[in-house]
C-alpha positions as a printed NumPy array, in Angstrom:
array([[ 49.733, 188.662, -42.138],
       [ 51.348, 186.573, -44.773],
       [ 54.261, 183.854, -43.985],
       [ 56.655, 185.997, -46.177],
       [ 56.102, 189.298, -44.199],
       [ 56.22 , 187.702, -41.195],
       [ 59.636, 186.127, -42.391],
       [ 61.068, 189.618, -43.494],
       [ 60.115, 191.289, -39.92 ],
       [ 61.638, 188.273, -37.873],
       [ 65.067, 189.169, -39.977],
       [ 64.562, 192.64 , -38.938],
       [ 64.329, 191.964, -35.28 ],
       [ 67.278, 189.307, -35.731],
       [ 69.369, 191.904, -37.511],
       [ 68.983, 190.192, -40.725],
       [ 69.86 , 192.277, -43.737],
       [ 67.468, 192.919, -45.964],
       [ 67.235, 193.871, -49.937],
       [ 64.949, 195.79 , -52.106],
       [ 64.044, 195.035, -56.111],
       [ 62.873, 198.753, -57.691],
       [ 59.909, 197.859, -60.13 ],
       [ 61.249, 196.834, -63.39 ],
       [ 64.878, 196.293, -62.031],
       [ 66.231, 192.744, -61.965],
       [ 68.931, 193.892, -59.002],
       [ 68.74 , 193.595, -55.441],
       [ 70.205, 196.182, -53.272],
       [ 70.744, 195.962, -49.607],
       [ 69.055, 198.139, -47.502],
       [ 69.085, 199.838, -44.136],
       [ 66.549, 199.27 , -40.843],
       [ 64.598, 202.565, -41.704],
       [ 64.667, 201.786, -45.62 ],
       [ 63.454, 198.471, -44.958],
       [ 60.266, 199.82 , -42.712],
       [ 59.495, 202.247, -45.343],
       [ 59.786, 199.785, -48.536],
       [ 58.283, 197.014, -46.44 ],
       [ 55.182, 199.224, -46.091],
       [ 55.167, 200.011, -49.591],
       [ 55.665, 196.842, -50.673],
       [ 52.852, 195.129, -48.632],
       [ 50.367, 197.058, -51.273],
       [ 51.833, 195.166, -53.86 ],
       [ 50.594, 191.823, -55.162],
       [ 53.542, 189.65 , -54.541],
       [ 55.413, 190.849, -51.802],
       [ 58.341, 188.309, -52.663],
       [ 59.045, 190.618, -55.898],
       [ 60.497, 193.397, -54.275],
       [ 62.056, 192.647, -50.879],
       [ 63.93 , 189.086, -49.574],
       [ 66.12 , 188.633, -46.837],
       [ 69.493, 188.646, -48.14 ],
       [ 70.958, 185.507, -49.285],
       [ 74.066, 184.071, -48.081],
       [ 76.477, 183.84 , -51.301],
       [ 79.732, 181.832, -52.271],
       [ 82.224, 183.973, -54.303],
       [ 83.506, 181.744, -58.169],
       [ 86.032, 184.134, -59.214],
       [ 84.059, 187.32 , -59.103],
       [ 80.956, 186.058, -59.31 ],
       [ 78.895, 185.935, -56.473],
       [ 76.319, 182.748, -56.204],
       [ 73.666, 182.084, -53.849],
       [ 75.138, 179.226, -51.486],
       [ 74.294, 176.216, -52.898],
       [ 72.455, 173.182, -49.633],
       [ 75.078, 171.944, -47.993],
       [ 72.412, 169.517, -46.59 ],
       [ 70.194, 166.68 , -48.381],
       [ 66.296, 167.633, -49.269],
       [ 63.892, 165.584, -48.139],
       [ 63.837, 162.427, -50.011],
       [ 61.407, 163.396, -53.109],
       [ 63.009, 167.094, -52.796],
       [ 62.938, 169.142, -55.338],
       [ 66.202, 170.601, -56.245],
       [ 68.379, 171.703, -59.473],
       [ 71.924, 171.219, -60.242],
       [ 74.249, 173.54 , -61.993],
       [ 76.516, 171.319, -64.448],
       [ 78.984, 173.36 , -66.782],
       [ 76.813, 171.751, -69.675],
       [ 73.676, 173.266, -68.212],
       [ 71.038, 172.813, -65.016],
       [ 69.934, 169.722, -64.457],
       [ 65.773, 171.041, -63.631],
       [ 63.052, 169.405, -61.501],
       [ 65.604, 166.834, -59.72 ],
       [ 64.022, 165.023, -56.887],
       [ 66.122, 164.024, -54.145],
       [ 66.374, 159.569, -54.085],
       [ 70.074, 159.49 , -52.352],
       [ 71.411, 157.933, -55.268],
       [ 75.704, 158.1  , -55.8  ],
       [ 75.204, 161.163, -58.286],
       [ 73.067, 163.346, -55.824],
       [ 75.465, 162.713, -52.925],
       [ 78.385, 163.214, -55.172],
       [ 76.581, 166.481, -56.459],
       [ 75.602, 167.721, -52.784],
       [ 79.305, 167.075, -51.723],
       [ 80.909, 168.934, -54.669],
       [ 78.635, 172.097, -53.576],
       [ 76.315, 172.283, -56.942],
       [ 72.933, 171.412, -56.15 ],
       [ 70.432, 174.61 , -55.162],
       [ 66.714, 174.889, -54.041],
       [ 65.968, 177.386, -57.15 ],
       [ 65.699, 176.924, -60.894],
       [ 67.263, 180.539, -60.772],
       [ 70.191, 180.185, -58.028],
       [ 71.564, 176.92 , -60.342],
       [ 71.322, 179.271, -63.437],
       [ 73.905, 181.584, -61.723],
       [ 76.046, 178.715, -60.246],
       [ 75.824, 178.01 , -63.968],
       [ 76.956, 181.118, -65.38 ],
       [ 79.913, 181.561, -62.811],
       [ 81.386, 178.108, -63.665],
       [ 81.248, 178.787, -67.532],
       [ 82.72 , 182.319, -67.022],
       [ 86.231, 180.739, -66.685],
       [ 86.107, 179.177, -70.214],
       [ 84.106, 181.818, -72.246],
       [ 85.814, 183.609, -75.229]])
């Protein structure tokens, strides 16, 4: 049993909501206990079981947008982390505790994925787009 199914059926028994990816489909949709059993059965015959189910992540609303919630604690010193800038995401930061990074972490904008900063990105932007 693989760390990521075991991670998806401790959320089940904690009452963790779950989501599903269809093949093909870049959304997530929540799903239900009995959903989740089925799908999570399915899915363990795929390759990368990570592609098609997560536990859901906790979000911050920017205006409409909704954005996975950025740390709220410090990585590990030599962390990896990104940080979503309105000029663009700062990629492949590594934590060192320096003035920026704390300022950064304090203002809510650093994030543990590449992906998550994108969207922190995009929300930000949203407000001054034509």
């Amino acid at each position: 049993m693989n760390d990521q199914f075991k991670k998806l059926l401790t959320a089940l028994i904690t009452g963790e909501e779950l989501q599903y990816k269809a093949t093909n489909s870049n959304r997530w949709y929540t799903i239900d206990l009995a959903d989740a059993l089925i799908r999570l059965s399915y899915c363990t015959k795929s390759d990368n079981l990570e592609d098609c189910m997560r536990v859901k992540p906790n979000v911050i609303m920017i205006g409409s947008h909704e954005v996975p919630e950025p740390l709220r604690v410090a990585p590990k010193m030599g962390g990896l982390y990104y940080v979503a800038l309105t000029c663009g995401v700062l990629e492949d930061q590594h934590w060192v505790n320096n003035p920026s990074e704390r300022s950064w972490l304090n203002n809510g904008i650093c994030h543990t994925t590449k992906a998550a900063a994108h969207i922190h990105y995009e929300a930000l932007i949203s407000f001054t787009k034509a």
